[in-house]
BALOBA-1460 file (C-alpha; in Angstrom, 3 decimals):
// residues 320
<rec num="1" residu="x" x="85.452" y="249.998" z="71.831"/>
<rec num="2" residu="x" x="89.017" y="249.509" z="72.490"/>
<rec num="3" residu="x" x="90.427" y="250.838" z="75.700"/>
<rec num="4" residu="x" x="93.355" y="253.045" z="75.745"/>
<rec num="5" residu="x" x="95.223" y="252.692" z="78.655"/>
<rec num="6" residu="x" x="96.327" y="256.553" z="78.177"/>
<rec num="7" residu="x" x="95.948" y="259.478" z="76.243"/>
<rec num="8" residu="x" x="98.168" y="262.910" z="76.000"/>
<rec num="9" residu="x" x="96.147" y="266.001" z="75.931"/>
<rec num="10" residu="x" x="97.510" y="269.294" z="75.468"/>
<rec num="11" residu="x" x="95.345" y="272.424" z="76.555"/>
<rec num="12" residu="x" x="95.543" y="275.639" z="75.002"/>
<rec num="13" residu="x" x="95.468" y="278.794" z="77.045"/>
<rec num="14" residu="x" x="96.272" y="276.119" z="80.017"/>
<rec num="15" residu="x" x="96.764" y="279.573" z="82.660"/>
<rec num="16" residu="x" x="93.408" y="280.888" z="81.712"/>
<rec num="17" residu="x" x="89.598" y="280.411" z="83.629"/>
<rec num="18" residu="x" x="88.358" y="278.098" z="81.396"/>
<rec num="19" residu="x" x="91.488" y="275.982" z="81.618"/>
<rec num="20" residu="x" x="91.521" y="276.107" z="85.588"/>
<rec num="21" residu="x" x="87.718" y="274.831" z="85.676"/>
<rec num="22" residu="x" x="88.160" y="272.178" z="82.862"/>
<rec num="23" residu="x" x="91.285" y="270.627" z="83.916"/>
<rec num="24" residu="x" x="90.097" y="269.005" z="87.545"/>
<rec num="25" residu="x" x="87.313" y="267.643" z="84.936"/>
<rec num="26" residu="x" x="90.019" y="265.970" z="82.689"/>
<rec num="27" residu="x" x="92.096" y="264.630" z="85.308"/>
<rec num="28" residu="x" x="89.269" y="263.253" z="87.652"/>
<rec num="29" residu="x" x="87.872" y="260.900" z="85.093"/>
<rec num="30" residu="x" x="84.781" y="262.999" z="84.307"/>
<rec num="31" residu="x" x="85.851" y="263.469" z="80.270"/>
<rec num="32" residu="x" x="87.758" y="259.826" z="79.341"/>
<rec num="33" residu="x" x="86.952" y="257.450" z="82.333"/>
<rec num="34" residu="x" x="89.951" y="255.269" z="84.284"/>
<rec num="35" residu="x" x="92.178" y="256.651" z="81.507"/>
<rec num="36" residu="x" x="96.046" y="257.831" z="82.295"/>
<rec num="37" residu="x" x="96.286" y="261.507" z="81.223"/>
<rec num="38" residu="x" x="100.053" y="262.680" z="79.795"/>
<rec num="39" residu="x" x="99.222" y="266.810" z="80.021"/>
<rec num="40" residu="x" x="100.549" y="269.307" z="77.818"/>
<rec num="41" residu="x" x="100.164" y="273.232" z="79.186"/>
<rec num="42" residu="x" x="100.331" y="275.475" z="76.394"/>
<rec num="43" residu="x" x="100.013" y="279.265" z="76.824"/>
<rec num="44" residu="x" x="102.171" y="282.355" z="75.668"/>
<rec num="45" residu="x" x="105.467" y="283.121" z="77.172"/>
<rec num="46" residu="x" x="104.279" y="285.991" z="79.910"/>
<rec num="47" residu="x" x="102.155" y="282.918" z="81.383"/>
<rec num="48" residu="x" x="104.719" y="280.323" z="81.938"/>
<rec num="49" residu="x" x="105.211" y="281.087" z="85.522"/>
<rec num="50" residu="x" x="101.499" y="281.027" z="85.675"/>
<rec num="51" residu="x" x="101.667" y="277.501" z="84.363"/>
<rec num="52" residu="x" x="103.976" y="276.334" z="87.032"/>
<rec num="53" residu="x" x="101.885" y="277.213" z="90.207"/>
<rec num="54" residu="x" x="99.064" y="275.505" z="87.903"/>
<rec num="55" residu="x" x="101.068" y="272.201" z="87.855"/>
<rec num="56" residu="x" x="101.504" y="273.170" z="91.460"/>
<rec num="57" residu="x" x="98.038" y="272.529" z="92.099"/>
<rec num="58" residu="x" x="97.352" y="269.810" z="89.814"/>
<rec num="59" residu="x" x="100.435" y="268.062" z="92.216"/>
<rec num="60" residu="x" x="98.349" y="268.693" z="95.419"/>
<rec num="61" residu="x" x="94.733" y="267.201" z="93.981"/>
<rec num="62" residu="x" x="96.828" y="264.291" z="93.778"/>
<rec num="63" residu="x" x="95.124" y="262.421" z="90.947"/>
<rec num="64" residu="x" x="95.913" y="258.958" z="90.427"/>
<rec num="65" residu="x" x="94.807" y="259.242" z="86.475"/>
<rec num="66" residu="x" x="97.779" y="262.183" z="85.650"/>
<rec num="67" residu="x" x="101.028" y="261.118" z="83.863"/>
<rec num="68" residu="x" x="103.400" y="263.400" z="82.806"/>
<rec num="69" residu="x" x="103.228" y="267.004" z="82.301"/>
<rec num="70" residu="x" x="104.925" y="269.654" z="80.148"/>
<rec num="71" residu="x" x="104.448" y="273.354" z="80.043"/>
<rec num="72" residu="x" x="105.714" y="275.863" z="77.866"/>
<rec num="73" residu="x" x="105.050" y="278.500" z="75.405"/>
<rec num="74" residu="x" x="106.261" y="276.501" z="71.807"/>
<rec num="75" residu="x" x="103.538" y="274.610" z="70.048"/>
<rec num="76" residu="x" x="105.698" y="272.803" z="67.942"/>
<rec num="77" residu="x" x="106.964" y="270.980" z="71.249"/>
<rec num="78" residu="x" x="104.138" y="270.820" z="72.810"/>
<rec num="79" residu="x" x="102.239" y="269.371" z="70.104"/>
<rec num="80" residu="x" x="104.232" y="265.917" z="69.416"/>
<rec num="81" residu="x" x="102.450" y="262.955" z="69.622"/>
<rec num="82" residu="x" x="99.308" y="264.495" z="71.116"/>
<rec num="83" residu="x" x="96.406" y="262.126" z="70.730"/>
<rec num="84" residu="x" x="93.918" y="265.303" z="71.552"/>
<rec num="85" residu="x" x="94.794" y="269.201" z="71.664"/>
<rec num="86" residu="x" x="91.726" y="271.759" z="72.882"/>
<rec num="87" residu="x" x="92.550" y="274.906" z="71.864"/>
<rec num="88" residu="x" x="90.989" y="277.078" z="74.881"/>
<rec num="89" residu="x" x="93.594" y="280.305" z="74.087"/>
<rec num="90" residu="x" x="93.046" y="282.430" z="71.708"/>
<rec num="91" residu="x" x="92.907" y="286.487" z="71.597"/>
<rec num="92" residu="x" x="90.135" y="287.801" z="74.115"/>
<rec num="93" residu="x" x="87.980" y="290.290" z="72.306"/>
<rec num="94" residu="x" x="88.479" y="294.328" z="74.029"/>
<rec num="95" residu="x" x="86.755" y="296.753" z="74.701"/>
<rec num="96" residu="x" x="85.901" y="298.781" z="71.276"/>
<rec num="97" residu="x" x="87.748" y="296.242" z="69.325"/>
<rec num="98" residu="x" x="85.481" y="295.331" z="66.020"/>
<rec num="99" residu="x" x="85.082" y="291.945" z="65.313"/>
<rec num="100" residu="x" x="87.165" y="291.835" z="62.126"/>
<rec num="101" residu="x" x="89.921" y="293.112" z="64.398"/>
<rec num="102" residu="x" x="89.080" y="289.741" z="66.395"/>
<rec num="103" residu="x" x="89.410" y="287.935" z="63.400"/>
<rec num="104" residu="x" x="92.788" y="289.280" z="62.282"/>
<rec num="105" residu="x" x="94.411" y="288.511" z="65.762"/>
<rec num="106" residu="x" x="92.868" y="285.172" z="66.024"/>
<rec num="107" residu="x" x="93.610" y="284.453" z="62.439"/>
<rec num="108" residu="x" x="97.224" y="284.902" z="63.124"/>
<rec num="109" residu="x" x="97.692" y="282.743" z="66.010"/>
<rec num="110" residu="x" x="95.535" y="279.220" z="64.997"/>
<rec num="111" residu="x" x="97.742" y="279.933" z="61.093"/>
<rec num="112" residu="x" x="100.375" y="279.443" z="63.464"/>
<rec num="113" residu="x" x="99.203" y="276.576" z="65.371"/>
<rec num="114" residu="x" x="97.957" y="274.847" z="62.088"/>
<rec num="115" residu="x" x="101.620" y="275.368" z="61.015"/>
<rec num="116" residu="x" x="102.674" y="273.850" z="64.010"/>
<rec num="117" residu="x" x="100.268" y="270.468" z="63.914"/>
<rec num="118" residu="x" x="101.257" y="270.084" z="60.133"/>
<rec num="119" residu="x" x="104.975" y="270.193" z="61.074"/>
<rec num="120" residu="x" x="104.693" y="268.001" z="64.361"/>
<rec num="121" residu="x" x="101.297" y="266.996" z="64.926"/>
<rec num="122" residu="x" x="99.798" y="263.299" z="64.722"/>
<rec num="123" residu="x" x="98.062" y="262.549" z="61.744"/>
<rec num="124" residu="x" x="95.488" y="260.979" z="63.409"/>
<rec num="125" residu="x" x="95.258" y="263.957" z="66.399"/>
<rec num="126" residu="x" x="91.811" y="265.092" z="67.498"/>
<rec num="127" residu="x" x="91.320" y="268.863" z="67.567"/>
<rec num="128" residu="x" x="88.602" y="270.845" z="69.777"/>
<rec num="129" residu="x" x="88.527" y="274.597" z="69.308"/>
<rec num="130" residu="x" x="87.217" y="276.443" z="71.636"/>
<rec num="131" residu="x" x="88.405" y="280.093" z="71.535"/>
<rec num="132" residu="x" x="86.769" y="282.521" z="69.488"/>
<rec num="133" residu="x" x="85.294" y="282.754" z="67.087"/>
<rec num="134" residu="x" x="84.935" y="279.137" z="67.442"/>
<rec num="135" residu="x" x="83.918" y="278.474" z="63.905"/>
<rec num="136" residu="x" x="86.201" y="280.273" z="61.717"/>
<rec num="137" residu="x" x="89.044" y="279.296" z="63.871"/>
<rec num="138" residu="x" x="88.387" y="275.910" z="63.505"/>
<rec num="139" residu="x" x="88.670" y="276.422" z="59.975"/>
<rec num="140" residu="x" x="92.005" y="278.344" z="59.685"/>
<rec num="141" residu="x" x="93.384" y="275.233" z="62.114"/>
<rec num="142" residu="x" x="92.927" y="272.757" z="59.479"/>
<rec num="143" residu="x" x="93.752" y="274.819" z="56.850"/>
<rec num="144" residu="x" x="97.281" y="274.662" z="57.337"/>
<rec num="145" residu="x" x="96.642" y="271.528" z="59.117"/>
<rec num="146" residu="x" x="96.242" y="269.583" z="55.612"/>
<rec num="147" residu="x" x="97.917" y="266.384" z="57.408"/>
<rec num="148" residu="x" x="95.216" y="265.957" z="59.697"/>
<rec num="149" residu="x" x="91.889" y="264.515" z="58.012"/>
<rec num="150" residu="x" x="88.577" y="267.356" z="58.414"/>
<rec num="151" residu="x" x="87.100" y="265.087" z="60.284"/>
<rec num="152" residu="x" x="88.792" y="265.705" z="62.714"/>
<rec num="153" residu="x" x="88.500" y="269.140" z="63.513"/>
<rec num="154" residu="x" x="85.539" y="270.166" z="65.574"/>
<rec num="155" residu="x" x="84.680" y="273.509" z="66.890"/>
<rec num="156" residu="x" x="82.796" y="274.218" z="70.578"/>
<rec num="157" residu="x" x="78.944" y="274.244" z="70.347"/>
<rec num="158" residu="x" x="77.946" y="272.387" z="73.293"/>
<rec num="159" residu="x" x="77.357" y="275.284" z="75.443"/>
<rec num="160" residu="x" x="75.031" y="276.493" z="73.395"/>
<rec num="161" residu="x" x="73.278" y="273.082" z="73.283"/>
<rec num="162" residu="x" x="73.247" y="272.958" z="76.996"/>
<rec num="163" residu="x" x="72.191" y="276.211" z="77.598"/>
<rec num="164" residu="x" x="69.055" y="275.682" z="75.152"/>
<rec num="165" residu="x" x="68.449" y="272.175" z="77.004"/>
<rec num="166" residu="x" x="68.010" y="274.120" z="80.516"/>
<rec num="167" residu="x" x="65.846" y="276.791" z="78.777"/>
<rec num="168" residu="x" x="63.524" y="274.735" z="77.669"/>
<rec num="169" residu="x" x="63.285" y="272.303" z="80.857"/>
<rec num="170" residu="x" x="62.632" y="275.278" z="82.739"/>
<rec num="171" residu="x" x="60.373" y="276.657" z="80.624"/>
<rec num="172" residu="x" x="58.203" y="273.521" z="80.163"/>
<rec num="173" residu="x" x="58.889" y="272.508" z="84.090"/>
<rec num="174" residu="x" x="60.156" y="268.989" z="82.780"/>
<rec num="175" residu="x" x="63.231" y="267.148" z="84.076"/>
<rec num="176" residu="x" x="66.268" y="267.489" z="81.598"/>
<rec num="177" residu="x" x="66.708" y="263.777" z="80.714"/>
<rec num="178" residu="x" x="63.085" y="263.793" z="79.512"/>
<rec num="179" residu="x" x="64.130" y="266.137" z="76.519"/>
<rec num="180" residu="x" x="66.108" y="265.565" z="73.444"/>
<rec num="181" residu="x" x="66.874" y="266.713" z="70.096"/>
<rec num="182" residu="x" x="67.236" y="270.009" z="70.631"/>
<rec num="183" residu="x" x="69.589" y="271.475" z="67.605"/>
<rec num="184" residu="x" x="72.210" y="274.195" z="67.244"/>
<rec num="185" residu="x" x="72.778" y="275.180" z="63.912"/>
<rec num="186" residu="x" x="75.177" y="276.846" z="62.504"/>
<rec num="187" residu="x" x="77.732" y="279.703" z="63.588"/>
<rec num="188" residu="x" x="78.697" y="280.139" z="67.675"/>
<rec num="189" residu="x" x="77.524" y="283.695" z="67.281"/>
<rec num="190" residu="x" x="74.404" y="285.764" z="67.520"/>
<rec num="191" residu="x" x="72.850" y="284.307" z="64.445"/>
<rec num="192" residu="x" x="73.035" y="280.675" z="65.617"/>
<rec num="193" residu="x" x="69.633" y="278.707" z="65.302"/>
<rec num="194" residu="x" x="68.594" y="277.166" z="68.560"/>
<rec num="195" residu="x" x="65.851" y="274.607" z="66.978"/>
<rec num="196" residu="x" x="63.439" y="272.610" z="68.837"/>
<rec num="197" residu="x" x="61.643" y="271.464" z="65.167"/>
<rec num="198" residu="x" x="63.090" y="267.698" z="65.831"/>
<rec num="199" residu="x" x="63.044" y="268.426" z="69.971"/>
<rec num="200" residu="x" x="60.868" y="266.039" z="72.316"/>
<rec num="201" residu="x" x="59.882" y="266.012" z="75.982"/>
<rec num="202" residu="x" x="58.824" y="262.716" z="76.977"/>
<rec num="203" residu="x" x="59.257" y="261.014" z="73.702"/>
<rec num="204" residu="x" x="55.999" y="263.870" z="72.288"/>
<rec num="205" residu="x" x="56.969" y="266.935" z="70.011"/>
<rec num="206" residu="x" x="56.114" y="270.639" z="72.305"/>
<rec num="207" residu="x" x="55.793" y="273.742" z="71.030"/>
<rec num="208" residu="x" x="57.058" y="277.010" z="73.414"/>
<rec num="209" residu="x" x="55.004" y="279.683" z="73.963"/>
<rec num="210" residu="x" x="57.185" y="282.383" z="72.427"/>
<rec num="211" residu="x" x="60.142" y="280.745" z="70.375"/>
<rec num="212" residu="x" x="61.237" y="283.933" z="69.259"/>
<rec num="213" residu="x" x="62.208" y="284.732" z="72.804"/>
<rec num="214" residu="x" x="64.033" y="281.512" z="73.204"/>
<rec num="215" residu="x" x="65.639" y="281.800" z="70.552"/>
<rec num="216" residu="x" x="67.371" y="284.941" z="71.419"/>
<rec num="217" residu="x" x="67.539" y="284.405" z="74.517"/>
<rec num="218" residu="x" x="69.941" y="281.424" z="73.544"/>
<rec num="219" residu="x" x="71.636" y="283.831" z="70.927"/>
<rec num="220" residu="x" x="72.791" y="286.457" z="73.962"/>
<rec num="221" residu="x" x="72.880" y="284.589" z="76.476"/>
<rec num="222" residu="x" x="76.862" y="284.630" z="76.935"/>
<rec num="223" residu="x" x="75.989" y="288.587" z="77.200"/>
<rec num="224" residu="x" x="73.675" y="287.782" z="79.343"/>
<rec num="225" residu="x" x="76.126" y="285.927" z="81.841"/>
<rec num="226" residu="x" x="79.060" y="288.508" z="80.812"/>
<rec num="227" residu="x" x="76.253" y="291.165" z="82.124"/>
<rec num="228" residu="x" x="75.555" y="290.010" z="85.272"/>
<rec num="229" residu="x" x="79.130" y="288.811" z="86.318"/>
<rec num="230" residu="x" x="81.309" y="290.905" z="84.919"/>
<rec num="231" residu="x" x="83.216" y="288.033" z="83.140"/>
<rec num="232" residu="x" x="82.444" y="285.367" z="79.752"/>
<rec num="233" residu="x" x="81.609" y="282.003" z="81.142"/>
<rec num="234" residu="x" x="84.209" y="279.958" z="82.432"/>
<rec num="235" residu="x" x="82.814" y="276.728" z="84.009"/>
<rec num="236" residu="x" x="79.463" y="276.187" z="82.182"/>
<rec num="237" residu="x" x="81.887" y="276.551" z="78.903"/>
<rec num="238" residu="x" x="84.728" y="274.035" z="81.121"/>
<rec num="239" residu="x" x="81.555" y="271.926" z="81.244"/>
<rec num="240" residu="x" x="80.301" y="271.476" z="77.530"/>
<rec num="241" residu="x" x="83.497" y="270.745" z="76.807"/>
<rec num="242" residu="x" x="83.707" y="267.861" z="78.883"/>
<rec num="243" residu="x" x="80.434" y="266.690" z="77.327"/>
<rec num="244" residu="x" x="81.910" y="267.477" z="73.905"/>
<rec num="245" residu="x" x="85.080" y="265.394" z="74.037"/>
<rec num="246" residu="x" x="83.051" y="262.535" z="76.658"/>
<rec num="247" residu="x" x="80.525" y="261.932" z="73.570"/>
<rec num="248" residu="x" x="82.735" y="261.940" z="71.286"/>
<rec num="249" residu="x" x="84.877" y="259.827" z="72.372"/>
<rec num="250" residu="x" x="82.339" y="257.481" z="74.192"/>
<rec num="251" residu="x" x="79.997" y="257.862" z="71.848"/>
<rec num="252" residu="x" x="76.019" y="258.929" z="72.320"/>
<rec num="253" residu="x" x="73.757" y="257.441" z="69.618"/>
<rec num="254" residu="x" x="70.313" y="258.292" z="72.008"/>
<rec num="255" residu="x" x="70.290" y="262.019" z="70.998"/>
<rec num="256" residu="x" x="71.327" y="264.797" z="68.785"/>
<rec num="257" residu="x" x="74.218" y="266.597" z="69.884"/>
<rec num="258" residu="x" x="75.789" y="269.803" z="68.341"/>
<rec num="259" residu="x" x="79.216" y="270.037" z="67.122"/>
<rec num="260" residu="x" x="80.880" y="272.255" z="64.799"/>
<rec num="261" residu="x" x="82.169" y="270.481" z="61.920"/>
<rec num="262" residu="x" x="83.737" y="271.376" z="58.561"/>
<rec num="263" residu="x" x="80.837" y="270.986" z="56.289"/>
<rec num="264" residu="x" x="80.656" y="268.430" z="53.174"/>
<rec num="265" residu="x" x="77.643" y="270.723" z="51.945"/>
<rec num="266" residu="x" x="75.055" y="269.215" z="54.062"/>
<rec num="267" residu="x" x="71.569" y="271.102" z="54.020"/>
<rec num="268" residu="x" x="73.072" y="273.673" z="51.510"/>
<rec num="269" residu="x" x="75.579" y="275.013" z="53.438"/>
<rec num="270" residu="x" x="78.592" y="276.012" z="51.597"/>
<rec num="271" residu="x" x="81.196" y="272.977" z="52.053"/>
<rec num="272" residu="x" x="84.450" y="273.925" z="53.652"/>
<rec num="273" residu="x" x="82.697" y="276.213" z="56.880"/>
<rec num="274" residu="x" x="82.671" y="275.082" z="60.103"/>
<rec num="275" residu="x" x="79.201" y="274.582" z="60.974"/>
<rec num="276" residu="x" x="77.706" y="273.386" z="64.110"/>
<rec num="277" residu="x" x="75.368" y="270.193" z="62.683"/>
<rec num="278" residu="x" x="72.725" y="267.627" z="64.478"/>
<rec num="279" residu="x" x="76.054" y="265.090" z="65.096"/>
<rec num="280" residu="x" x="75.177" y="261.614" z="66.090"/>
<rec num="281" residu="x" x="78.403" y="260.152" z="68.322"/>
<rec num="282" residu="x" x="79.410" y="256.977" z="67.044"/>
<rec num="283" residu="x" x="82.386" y="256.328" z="69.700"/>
<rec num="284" residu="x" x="86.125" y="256.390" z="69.140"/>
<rec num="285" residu="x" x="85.804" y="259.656" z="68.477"/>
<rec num="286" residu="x" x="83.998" y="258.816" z="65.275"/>
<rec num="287" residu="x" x="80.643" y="260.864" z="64.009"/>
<rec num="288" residu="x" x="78.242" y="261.329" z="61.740"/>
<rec num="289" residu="x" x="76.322" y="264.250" z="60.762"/>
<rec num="290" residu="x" x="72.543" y="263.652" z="60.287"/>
<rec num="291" residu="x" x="71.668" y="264.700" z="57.084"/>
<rec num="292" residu="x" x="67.910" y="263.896" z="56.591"/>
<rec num="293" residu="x" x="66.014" y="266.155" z="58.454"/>
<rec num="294" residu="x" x="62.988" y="267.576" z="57.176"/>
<rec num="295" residu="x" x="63.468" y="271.288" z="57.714"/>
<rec num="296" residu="x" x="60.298" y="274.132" z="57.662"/>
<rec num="297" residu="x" x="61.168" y="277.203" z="55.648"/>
<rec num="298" residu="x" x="61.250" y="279.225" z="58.926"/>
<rec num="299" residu="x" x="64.468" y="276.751" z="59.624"/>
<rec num="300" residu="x" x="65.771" y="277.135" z="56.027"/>
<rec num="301" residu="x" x="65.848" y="280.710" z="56.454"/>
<rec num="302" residu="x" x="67.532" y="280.873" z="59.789"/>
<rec num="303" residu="x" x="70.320" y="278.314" z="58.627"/>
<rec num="304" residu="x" x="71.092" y="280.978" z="56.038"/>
<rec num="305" residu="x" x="71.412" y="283.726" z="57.985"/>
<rec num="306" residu="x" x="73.828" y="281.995" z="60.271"/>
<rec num="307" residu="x" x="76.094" y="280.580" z="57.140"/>
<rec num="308" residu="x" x="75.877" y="284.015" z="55.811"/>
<rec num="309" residu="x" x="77.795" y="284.805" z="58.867"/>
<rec num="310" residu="x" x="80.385" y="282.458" z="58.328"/>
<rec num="311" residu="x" x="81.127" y="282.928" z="54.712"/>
<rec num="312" residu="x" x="81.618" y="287.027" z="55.961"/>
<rec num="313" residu="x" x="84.089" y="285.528" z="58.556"/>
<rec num="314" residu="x" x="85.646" y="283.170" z="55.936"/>
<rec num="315" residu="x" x="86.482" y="286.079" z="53.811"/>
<rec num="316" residu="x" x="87.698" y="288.354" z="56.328"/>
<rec num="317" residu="x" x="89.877" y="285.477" z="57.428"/>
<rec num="318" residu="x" x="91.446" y="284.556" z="53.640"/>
<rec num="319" residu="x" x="91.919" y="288.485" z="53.136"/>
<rec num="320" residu="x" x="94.297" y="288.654" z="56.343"/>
């Protein structure tokens, strides 16, 4: 693979936790190697001070990989020539707030970043949404992003992956490089499948001995974390997306991964949602989706429920 001797990245939501945990990641080599990083800090106008005394501190790491850096509030400046723009800022959900009130804010805001990329954006610009709902804003993005080819528009499943990865290993008492395959499917929601049908420890198929618990467990476990801390996660999400944009980019043929991609109508599901897939990194930031898995009707069914989900979210999201 070709080496690029740098890259501009803009952040989304650059003054927020997530941003503030994933950054040192970028800009120490951990996501693109010995690669010169041109940053673009993007949040809304209240923040921009906030954004300074964050290039304050990204001055006194003293990284030898940063470039330049921008801030501001304008996407349509902040967008040019970007060769990769995660979208970390988005509308936090509040107290009492339903979800299709969610939706409606969040709808607004990545209509107007899509509007933005197809205005200013490179054609060939990679796009990681992270904010959520993950899925469905993924899909407004490109949208209005009609430049930018689907492919490359992925949405944040990775945490989930992880998180099911260090369920299991605990579970089974096995080191986490011994396992692989494990599968998210679907929406990043409650109704996402965590499936170990295709998983292995030590090159054998396992079973667990309750799946129904893991599988929830995986489902809630954000709430779970929100619960005990009093906050969403912040660097375990910082962290998967690191691994997102590293494989991707690097490439990981060894292993399933999950992404959430806009969907050709692979395994049934409706084409046009973003769903997360088993994703086999080619490099370059080039990908595959495996479509050949033999799936059990206890699968079949849970992939439905989950796309069920997203074709709710889809409408909600066309009738704003």
């Amino acid at each position: 693979m070709e080496v690029q001797q740098s890259l501009t990245v803009c952040v989304t939501g650059a003054a927020g936790q997530i941003a503030y945990s994933f950054i040192p990641l970028l800009l120490s080599g951990q996501v693109f190697g010995q690669v010169k990083i041109n940053l673009r800090l993007l949040d809304i106008p209240k923040m921009e001070t906030a954004l300074k005394g964050v290039v304050m501190e990204i001055e006194d790491c003293a990284y030898p990989l940063i470039g330049d850096i921008q801030t501001g509030s304008n996407p349509k400046e902040l967008f040019q020539n970007c060769d990769l723009i995660v979208f970390l800022g988005g509308f936090p959900r509040l107290p009492g707030m339903e979800r299709k009130d969610l939706l409606q804010k969040n709808a607004n805001i990545f209509k107007e970043q899509g509007e933005a990329l197809q205005e200013v954006g490179k054609e060939d610009v990679k796009c990681v949404v992270v904010a959520n709902p993950a899925n469905t804003n993924c899909l407004i993005l490109s949208r209005y992003a009609t430049k930018i080819p689907r492919q490359n528009f992925t949405c944040l499943t990775r945490l989930d992956q992880n998180r099911a990865y260090a369920q299991v290993a605990l579970t089974l008492n096995k080191p986490l490089n011994s396992l692989k395959n494990i599968i998210i499917w679907g929406n990043h929601s409650t109704t996402q499948y965590p499936s170990i049908e295709h998983a292995t420890v030590e090159g054998q198929s396992f079973v667990l001995p309750d799946q129904g618990q893991f599988i929830e467990r995986i489902q809630k476990r954000g709430a779970e974390v929100l619960n005990a801390r009093g906050n969403s996660s912040v660097f375990s999400a910082a962290n998967a997306v690191k691994d997102h944009i590293k494989d991707w980019y690097n490439g990981r043929e060894d292993t399933l991964l999950s992404l959430g991609v806009l969907s050709n109508g692979e395994y049934g599901v409706q084409s046009g949602l973003c769903f997360s897939y088993p994703i086999r990194c080619l490099g370059a930031f080039k990908y595959e989706i495996v479509g050949n898995l033999q799936l059990s009707d206890f699968s079949k069914q849970k992939l439905k429920v989950t796309e069920e989900e997203l074709i709710q979210e889809q409408g909600l999201a066309e009738s704003i």
